[in-house]
C-alpha positions as CSV (number, residue, x, y, z in Angstrom):
1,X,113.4,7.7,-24.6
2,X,109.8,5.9,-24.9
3,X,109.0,2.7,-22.9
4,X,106.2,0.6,-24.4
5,X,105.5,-0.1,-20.6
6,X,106.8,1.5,-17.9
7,X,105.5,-0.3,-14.9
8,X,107.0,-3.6,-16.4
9,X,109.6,-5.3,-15.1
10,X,110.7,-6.5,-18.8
11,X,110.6,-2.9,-20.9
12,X,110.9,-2.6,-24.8
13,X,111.9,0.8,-25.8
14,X,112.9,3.5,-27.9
15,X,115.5,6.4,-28.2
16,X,115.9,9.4,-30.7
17,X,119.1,11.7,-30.0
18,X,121.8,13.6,-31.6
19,X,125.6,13.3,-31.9
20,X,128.5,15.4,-33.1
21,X,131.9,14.6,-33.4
22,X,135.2,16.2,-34.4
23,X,138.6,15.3,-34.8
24,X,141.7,17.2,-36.1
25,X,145.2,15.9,-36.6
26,X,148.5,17.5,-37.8
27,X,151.7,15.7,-39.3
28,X,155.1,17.7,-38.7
29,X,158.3,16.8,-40.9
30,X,161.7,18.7,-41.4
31,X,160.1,18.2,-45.4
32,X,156.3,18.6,-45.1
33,X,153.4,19.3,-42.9
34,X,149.7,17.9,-42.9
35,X,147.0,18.9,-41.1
36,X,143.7,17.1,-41.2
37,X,140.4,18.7,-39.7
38,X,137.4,16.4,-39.5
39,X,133.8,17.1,-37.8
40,X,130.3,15.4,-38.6
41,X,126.8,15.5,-36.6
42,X,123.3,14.1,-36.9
43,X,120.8,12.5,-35.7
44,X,121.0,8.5,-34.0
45,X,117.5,6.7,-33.7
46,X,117.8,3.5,-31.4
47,X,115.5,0.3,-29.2
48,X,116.7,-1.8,-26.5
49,X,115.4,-4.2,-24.0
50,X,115.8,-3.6,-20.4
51,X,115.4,-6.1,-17.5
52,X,114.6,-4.8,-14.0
53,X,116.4,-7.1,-11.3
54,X,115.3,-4.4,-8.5
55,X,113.6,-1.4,-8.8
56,X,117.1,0.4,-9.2
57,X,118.8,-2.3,-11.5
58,X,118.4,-3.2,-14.7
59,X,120.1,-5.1,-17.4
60,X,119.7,-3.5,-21.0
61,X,120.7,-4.3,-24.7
62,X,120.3,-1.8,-27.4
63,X,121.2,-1.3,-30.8
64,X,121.2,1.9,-32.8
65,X,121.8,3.7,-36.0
66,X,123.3,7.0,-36.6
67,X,123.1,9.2,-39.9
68,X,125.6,11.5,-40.3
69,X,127.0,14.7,-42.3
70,X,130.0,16.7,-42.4
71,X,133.2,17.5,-43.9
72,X,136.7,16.6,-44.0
73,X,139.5,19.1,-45.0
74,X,143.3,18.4,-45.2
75,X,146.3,21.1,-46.5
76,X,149.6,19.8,-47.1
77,X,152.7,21.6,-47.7
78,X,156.0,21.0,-48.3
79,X,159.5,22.8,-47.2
80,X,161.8,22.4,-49.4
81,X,161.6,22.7,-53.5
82,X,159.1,22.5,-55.5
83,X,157.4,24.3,-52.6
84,X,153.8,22.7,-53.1
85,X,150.6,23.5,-51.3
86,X,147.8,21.3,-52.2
87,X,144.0,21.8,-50.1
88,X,141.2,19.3,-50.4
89,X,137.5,19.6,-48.9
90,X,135.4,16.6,-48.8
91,X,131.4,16.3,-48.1
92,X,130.7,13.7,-46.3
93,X,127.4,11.8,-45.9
94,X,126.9,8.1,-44.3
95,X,124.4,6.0,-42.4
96,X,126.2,3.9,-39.8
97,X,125.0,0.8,-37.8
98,X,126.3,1.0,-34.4
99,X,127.4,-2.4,-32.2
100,X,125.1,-3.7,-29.9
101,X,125.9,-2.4,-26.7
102,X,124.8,-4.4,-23.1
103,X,125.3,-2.7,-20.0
104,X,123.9,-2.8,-16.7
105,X,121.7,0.6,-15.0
106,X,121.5,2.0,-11.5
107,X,118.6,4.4,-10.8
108,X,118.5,6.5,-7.9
């Protein structure tokens, strides 16, 4: 993070981090099962405001965006005739605006 002003009571400043997610899901049937594998990282570049009541409480805003890439992969297959097996693989690419957040910060 980068204040503008440190020593301010009223700050303006700026963040660059890094996110990765994953998630992975699998559908069971007496006919057919599905599983579904998701996973995506990159970069998130945010600014906020922050509001020092005391010296170790603050009230903030911030808003951010991330970008992210990854890939999404699913098999199905079924049980029972015509046994079918069908596998698809997805690049995914997106730039996401993430909602304001307010919150409130205790330094010790």
């Amino acid at each position: 993070m980068y204040y503008l002003n440190p020593n301010s009571k009223f700050n303006i400043y700026g963040y660059l981090g890094g996110q990765y997610l994953y998630s992975g899901q699998s559908l069971d049937n007496e006919y057919e099962s599905v599983f579904i594998n998701n996973w995506s990282l990159g970069p998130i570049l945010g600014v906020g405001a922050e509001y020092f009541v005391f010296n170790q409480l603050s009230l903030f805003a911030e808003y951010s965006y991330s970008f992210n890439f990854g890939e999404e992969e699913s098999v199905s297959q079924r049980y029972e005739y015509p046994y079918e097996k069908y596998e698809l693989k997805l690049n995914k690419v997106s730039l996401n605006p993430n909602p304001v957040k307010f919150g409130l910060s205790v330094y010790f």
